[in-house]
PLY file of the C-alpha trace (Angstrom):
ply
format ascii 1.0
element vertex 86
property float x
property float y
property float z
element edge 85
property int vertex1
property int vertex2
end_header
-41.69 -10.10 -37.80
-43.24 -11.16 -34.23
-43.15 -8.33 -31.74
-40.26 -10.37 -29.64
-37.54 -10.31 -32.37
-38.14 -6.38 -33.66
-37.60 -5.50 -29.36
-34.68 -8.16 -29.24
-33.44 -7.08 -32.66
-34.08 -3.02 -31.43
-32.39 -3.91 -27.79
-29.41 -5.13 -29.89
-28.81 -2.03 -31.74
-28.93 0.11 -28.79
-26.85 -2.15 -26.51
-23.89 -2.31 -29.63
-24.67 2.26 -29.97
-24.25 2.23 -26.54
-21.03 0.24 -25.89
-19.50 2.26 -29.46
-20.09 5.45 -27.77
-19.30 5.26 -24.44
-15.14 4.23 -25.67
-12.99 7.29 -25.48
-10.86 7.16 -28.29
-7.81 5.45 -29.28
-5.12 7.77 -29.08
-2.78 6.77 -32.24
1.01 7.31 -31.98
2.52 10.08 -34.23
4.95 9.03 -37.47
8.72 8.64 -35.84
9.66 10.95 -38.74
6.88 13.62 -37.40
8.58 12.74 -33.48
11.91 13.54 -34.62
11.34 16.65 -36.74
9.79 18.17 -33.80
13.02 17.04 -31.44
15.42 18.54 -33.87
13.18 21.58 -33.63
13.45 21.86 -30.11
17.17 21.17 -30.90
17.96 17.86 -30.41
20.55 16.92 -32.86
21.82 14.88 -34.66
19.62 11.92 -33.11
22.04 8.99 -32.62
19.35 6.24 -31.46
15.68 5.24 -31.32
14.12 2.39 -29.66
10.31 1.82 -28.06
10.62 0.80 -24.29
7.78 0.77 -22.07
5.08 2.31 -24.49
7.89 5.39 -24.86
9.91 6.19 -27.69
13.49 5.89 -26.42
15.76 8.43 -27.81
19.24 9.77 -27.41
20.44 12.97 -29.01
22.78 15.43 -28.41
21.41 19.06 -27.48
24.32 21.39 -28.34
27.22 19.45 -27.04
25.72 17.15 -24.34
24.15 13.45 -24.98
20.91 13.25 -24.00
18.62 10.39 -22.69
15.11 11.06 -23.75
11.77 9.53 -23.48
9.03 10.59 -25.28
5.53 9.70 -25.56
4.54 8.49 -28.79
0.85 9.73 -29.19
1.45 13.39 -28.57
5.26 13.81 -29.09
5.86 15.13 -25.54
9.06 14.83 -24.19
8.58 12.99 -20.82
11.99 12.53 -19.33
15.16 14.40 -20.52
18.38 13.18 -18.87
22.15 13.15 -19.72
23.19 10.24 -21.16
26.81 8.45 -19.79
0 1
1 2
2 3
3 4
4 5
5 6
6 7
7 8
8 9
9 10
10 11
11 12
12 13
13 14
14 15
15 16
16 17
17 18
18 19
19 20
20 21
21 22
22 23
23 24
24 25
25 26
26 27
27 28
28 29
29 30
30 31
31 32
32 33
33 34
34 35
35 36
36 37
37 38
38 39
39 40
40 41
41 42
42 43
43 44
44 45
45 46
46 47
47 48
48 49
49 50
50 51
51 52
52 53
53 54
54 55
55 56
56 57
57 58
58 59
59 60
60 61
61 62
62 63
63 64
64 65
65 66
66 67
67 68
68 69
69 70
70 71
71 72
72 73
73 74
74 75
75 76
76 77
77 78
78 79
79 80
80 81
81 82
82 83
83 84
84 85
């Protein structure tokens, strides 16, 4: 192998090693049914509607007797806006 391809070839390899390590990772969005488990345990319930808005999971639930308006993120299950819902 001439000397020019093996420092191309080995300049290759590091550029690629590079570029793979510098990406934070990809946050990936938790199951719905793991999201709303962990709503009805902070005692949302019964969840009446879900949709995906935005990048946000779109919920509304009741919390004892009042209708809620949720959003909540979809990689960490954090509810990110909690409003009543008309």
């Amino acid at each position: 192998m001439e000397s020019k391809t093996f420092f191309f070839l080995v300049a290759m390899f590091m550029a690629f090693c590079t570029s793979s390590f510098a990406k934070p990772p990809v946050p990936v969005a938790k199951p719905l049914s793991h999201i709303i488990k962990m709503l009805e345990g902070q005692g949302y319930r019964p969840i009446v509607d879900v949709s995906m808005n935005d990048g946000l999971w779109v919920v509304e639930a009741y919390k004892g007797s009042e209708k809620r308006a949720l959003k909540v993120n979809p990689d960490s299950g954090e509810v990110v806006s909690d409003r009543p819902d008309d």
